[in-house]
C-alpha positions, 0 to 999 in steps of 0.5 A: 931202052929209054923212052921220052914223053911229052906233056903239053902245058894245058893243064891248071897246076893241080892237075898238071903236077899229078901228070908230070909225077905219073910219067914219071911213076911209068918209068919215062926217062924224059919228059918234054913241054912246049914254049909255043905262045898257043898251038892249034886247038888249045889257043883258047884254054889254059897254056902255060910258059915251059920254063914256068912248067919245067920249074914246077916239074922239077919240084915233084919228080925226081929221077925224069929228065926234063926239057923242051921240044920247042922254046920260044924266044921272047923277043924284048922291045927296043929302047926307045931313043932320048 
């Protein structure tokens, strides 16, 4: 059986890579990460992007899979006309 986590981004990076790499030391086959902007009770805290996180993710694991549950589109202004 595989099982998948997830690891919501609310942590500084120094306590987050210790967290990525026990999910993986637990034997997670896939850890996943939000790209929400904020979400609900953790607006006010640290949230960092998932690309960000997952790049970071991947430096120290190995084996684990790696995704998002939810990407947010970021949404790039139009030119502005000459």
């Amino acid at each position: 059986m595989r099982l998948s986590t997830v690891i919501l981004p609310i942590h500084r990076w120094g306590e987050g890579q210790k967290v990525w790499q026990h999910a993986e030391d637990l034997g997670f086959h896939t850890a996943y990460t939000y790209g929400h902007l904020s979400w609900r009770t953790f607006r006010d805290g640290p949230w960092s992007g998932a690309v960000p996180t997952l790049t970071a993710a991947a430096a120290v694991t190995e084996r684990m899979r790696l995704g998002t549950l939810v990407t947010s589109a970021t949404r790039l202004p139009r030119p502005v006309a000459e």
